[in-house]
C-alpha positions as a Markdown table, in Angstrom:
| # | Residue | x | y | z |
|---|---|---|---|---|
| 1 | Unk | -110.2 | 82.8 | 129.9 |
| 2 | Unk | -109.3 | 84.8 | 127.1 |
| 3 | Unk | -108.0 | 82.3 | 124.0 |
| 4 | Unk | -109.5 | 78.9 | 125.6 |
| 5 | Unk | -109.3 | 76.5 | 123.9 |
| 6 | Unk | -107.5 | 77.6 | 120.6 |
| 7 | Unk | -103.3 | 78.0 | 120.1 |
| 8 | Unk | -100.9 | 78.7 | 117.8 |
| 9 | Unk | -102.3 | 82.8 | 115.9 |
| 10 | Unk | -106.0 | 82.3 | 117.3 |
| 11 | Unk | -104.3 | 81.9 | 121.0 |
| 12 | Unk | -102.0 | 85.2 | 120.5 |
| 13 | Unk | -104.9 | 86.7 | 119.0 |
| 14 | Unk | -107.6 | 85.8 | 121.6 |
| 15 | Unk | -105.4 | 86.7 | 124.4 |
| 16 | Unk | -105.2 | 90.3 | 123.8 |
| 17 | Unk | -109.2 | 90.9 | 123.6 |
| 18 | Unk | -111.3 | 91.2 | 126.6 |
| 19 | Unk | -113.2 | 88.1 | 127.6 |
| 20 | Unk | -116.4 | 87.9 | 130.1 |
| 21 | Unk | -119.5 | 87.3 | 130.8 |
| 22 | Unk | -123.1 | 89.6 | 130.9 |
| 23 | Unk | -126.4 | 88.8 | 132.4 |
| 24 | Unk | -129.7 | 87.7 | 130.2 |
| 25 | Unk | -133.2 | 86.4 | 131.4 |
| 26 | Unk | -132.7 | 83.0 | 133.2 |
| 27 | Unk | -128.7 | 82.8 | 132.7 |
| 28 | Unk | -125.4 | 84.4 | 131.4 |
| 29 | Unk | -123.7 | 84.9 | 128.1 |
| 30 | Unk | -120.2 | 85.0 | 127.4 |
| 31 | Unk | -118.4 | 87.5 | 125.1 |
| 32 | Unk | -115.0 | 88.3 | 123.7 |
| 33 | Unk | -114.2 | 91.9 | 122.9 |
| 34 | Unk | -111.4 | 93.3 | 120.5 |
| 35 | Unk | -112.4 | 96.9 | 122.0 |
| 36 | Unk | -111.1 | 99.8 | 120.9 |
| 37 | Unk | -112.8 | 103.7 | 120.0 |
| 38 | Unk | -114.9 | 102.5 | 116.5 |
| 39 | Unk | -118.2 | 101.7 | 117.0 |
| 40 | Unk | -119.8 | 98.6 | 118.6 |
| 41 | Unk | -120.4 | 95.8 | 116.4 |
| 42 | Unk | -121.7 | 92.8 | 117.9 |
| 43 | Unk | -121.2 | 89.3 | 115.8 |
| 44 | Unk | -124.0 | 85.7 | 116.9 |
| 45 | Unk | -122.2 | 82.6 | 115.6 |
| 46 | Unk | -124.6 | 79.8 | 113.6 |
| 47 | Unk | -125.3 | 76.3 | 115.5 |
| 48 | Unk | -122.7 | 73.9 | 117.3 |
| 49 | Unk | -120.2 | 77.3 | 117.0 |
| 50 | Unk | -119.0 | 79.8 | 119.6 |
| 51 | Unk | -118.2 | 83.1 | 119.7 |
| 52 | Unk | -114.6 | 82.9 | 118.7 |
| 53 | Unk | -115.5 | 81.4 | 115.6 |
| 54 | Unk | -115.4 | 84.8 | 114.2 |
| 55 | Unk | -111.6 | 85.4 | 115.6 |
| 56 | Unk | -110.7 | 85.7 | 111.7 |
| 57 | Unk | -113.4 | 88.3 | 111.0 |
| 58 | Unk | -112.9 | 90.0 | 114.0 |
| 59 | Unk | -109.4 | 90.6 | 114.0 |
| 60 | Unk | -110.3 | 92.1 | 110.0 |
| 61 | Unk | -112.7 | 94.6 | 111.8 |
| 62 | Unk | -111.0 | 95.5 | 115.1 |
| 63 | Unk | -108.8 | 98.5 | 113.4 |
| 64 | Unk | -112.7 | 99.9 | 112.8 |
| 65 | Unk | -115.1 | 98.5 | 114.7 |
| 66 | Unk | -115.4 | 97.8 | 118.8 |
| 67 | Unk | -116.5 | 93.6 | 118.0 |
| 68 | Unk | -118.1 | 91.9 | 120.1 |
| 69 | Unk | -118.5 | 87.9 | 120.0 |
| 70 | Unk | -121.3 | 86.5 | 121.7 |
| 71 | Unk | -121.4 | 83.0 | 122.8 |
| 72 | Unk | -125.2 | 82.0 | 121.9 |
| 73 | Unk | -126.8 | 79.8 | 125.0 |
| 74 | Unk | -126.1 | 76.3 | 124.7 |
| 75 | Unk | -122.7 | 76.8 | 123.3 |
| 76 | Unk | -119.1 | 78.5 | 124.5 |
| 77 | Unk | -119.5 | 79.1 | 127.8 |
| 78 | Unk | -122.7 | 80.6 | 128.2 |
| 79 | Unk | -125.4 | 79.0 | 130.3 |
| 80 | Unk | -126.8 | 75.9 | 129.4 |
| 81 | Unk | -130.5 | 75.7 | 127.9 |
| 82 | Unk | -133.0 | 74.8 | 130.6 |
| 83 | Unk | -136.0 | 73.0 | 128.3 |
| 84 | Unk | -138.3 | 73.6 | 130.9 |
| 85 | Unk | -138.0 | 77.3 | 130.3 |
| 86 | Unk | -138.1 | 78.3 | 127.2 |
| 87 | Unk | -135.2 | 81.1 | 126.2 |
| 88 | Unk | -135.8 | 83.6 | 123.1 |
| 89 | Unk | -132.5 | 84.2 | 121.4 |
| 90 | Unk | -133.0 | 87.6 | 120.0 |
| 91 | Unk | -134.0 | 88.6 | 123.7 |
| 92 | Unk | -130.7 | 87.4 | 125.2 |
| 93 | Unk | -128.9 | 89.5 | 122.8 |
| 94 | Unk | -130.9 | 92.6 | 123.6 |
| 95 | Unk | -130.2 | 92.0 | 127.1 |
| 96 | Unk | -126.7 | 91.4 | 126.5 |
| 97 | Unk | -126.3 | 94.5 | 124.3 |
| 98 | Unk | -128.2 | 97.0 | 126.9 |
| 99 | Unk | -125.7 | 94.6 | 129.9 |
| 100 | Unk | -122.5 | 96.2 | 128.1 |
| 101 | Unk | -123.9 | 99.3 | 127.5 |
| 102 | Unk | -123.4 | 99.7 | 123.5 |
| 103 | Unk | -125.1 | 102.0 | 121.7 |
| 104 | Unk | -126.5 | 101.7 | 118.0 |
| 105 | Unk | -124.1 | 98.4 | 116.9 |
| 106 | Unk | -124.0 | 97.5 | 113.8 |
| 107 | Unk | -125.4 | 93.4 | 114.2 |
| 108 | Unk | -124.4 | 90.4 | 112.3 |
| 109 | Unk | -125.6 | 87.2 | 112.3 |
| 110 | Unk | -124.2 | 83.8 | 110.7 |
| 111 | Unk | -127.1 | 80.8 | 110.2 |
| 112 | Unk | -128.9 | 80.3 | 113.4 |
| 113 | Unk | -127.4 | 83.6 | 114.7 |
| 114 | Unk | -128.6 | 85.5 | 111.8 |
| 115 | Unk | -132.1 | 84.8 | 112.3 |
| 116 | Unk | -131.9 | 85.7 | 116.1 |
| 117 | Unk | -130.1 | 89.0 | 115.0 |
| 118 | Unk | -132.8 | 89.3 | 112.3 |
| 119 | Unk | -135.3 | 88.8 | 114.9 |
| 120 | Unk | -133.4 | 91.5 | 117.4 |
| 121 | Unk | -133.6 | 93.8 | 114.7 |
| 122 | Unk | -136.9 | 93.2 | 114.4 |
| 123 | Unk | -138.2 | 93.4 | 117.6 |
| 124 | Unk | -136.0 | 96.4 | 118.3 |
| 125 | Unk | -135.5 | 98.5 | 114.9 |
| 126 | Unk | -134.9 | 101.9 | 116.9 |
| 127 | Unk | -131.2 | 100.2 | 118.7 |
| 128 | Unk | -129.0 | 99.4 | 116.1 |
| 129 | Unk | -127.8 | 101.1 | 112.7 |
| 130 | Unk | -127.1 | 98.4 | 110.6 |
| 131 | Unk | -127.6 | 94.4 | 110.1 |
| 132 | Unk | -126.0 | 91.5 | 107.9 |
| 133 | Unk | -127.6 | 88.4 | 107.7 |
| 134 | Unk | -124.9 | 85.6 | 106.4 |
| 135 | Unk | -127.2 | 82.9 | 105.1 |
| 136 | Unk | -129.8 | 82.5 | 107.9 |
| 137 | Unk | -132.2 | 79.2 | 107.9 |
| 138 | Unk | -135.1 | 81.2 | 105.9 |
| 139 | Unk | -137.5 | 78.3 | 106.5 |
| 140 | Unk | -141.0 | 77.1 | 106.3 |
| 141 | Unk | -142.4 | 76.3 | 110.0 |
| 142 | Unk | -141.9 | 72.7 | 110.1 |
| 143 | Unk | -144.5 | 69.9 | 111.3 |
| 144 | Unk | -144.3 | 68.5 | 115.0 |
| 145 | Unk | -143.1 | 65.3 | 114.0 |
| 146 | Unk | -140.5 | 66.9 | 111.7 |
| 147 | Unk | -139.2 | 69.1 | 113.8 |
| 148 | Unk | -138.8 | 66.4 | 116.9 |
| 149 | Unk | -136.9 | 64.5 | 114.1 |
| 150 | Unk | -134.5 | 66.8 | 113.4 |
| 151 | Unk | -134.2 | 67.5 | 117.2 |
| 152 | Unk | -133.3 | 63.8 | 117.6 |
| 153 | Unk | -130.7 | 64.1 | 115.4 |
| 154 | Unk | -128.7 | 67.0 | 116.2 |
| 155 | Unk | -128.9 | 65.4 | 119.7 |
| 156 | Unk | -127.4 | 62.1 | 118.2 |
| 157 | Unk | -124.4 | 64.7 | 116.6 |
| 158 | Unk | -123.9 | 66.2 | 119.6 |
| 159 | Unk | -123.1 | 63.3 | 121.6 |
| 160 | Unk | -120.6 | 61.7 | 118.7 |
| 161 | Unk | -118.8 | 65.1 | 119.1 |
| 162 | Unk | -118.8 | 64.7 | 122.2 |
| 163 | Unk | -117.1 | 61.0 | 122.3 |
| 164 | Unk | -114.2 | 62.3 | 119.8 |
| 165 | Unk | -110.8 | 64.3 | 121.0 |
| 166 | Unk | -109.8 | 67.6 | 119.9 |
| 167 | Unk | -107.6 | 65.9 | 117.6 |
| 168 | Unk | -110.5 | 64.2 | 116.3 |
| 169 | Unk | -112.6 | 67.1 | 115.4 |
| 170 | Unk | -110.0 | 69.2 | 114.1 |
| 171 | Unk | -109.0 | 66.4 | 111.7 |
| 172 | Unk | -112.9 | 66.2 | 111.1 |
| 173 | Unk | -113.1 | 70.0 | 110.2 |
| 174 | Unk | -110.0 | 69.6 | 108.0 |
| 175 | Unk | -111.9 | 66.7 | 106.1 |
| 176 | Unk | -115.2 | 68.2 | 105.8 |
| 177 | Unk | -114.1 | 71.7 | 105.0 |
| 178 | Unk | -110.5 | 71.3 | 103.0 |
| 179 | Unk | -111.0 | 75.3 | 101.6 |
| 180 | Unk | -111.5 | 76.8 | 105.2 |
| 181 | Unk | -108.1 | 78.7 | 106.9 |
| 182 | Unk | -106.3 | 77.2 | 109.1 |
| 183 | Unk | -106.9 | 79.4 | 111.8 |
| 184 | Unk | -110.5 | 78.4 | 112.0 |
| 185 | Unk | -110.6 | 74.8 | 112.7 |
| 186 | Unk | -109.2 | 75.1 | 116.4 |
| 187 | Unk | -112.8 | 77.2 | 117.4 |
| 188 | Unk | -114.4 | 75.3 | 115.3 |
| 189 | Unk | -113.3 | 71.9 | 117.0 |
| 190 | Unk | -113.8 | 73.7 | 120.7 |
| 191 | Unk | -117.2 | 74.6 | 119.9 |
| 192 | Unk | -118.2 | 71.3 | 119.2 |
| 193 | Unk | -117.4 | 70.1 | 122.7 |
| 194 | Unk | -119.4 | 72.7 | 124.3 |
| 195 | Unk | -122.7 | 72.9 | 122.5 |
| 196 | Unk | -126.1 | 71.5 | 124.1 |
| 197 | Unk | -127.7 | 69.1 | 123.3 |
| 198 | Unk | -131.0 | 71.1 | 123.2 |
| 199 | Unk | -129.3 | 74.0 | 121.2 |
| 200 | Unk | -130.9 | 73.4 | 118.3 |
| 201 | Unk | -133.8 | 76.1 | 117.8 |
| 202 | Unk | -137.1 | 75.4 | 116.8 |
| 203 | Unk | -138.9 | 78.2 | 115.2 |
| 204 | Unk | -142.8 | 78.5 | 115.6 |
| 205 | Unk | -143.5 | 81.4 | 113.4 |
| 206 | Unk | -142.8 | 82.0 | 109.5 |
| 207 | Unk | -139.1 | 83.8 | 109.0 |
| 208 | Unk | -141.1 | 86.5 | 107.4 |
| 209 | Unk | -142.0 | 87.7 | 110.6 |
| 210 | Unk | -138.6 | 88.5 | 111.5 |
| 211 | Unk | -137.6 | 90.7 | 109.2 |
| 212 | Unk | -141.0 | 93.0 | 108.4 |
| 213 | Unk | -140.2 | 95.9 | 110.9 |
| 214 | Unk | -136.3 | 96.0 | 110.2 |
| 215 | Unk | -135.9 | 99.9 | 110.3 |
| 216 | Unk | -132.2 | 99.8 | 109.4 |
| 217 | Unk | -130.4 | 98.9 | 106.0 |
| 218 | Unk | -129.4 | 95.5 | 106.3 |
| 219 | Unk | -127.6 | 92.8 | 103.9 |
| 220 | Unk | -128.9 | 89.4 | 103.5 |
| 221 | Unk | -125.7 | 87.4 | 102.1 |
| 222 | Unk | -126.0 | 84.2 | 100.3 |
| 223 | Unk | -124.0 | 81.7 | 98.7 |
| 224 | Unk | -124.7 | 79.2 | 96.6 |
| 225 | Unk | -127.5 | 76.2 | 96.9 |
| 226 | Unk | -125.8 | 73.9 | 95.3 |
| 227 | Unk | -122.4 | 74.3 | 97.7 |
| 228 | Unk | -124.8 | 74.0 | 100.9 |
| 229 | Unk | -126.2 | 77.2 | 101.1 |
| 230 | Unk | -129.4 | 77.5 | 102.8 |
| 231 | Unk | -130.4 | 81.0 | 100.5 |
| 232 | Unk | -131.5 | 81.2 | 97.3 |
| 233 | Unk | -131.9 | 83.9 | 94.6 |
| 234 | Unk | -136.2 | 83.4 | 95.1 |
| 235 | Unk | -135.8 | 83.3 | 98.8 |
| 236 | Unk | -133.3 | 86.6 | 99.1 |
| 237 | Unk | -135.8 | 88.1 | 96.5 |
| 238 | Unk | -138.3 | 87.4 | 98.6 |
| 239 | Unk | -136.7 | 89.0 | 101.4 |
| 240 | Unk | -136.2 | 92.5 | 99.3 |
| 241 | Unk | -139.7 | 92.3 | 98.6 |
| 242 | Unk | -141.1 | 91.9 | 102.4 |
| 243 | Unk | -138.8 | 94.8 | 103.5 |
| 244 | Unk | -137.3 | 97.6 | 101.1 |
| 245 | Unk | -134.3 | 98.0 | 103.6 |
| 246 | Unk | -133.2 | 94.7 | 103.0 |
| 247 | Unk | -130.9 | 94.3 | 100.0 |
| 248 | Unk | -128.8 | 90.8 | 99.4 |
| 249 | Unk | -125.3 | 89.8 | 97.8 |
| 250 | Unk | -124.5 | 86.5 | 96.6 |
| 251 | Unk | -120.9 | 85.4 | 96.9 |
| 252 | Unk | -120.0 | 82.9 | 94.4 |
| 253 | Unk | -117.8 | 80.2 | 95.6 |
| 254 | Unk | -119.1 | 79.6 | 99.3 |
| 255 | Unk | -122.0 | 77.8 | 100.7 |
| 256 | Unk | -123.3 | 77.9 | 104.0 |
| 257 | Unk | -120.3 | 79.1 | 105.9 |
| 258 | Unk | -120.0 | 82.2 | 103.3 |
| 259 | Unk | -116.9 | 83.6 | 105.4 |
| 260 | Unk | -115.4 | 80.8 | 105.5 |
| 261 | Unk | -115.7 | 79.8 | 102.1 |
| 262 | Unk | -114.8 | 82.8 | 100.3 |
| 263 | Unk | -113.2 | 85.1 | 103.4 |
| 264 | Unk | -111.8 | 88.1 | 101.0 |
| 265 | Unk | -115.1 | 88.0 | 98.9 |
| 266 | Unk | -117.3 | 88.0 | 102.3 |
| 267 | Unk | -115.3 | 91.3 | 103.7 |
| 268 | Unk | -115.5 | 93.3 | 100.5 |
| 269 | Unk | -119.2 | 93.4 | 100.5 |
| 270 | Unk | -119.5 | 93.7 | 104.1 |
| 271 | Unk | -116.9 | 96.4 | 104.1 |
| 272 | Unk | -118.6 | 98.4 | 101.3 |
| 273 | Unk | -122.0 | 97.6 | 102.6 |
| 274 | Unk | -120.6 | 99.6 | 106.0 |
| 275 | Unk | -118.9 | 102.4 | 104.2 |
């Protein structure tokens, strides 16, 4: 239902937006939606999150913008990931897109999400009108036996979230992210209870791929290496250079979870980037 799972603002908040679910190949996603007349914008959460983990974004947008918060598979309360049949992510949000009937959103993606949006945009240039990447894994494809490694341990994660209480993980967030807002930590801490244990993506082809045939102006946002973030200046260069749509921003002062980190810095270049 509408709010699960969070209280206090994010409660209030969540319980006025429409909440649901749409069809995709082999399953369902769900969604929250601020609605409203402004155009669609349609928001795909990084790994171990879920779709309310942009409440704080979303509410910033909803005067403006029709947001829409996908719950990836393998995390909210979308289907679960079925590893004997493979699932791509940038199809399930073109089928969830054409399933609520928006036309020409504007996409943004956060880590894992922003390379499925990246790849969405990609594989479907002529459906959107803009994208913003916030620090997507730009990574080399990695070995078999690396990969399965990595698997093993985001498995072993998922089950010690799994064995700690709400309480738990909230005071977890609080620890391992002191500079975050308050209101995050409650979908943060949900999200952690609900992801799969086969939710984290392997990727087959170079990142390169996904971003040739972006048709749209689109904003690669970085942070900073050294704070955890997974883009750097050679990398976002690198991007620009693939793709003259794609421009980038680094926001000092943020790693990885660039919104997070630096919320007011994060909505002024995405706000002028949409003017």
């Amino acid at each position: 239902m509408p709010g699960s799972g969070t209280t206090g603002a994010g409660r209030a908040l969540a319980a006025t937006w429409r909440a649901g679910t749409v069809p995709v190949a082999g399953g369902s996603l769900a969604y929250h939606q601020t609605g409203g007349r402004g155009p669609p914008m349609v928001l795909s959460h990084g790994l171990t999150d879920n779709g309310l983990c942009w409440s704080r974004f979303a509410a910033a947008m909803a005067p403006d913008f029709d947001v829409i918060m996908l719950d990836a598979r393998g995390h909210g309360n979308s289907s679960r990931i079925n590893d004997a049949d493979p699932h791509d992510p940038a199809l399930d949000i073109a089928d969830a897109i054409e399933a609520l009937g928006l036309v020409q959103p504007v996409v943004i993606g956060h880590s894992v999400g922003a390379r499925s949006t990246a790849a969405y945009a990609n594989a479907f240039p002529d459906r959107i009108s803009k994208v913003i990447l916030e620090d997507p894994p730009l990574l080399a494809v990695a070995e078999p036996s690396a990969a399965e490694a990595r698997l093993n341990r985001f498995r072993r994660q998922v089950d010690s979230f799994r064995e700690m209480t709400d309480a738990e993980l909230v005071a977890l967030g609080r620890a391992t992210s002191p500079t975050w807002h308050e209101d995050e930590f409650d979908a943060w801490a949900e999200a952690k209870r609900q992801v799969d244990p086969l939710a984290m993506p392997t990727y087959g082809q170079p990142w390169q791929d996904s971003l040739a045939k972006i048709a749209v102006p689109t904003l690669l946002i970085y942070g900073e290496p050294d704070r955890g973030g997974l883009v750097t200046p050679d990398l976002a260069a690198e991007a620009s250079a693939i793709n003259a749509n794609i421009r980038s921003a680094q926001i000092k002062g943020a790693g990885h979870n660039i919104r997070r980190e630096n919320f007011l810095a994060f909505l002024s270049v995405v706000r002028a980037f949409l003017a």
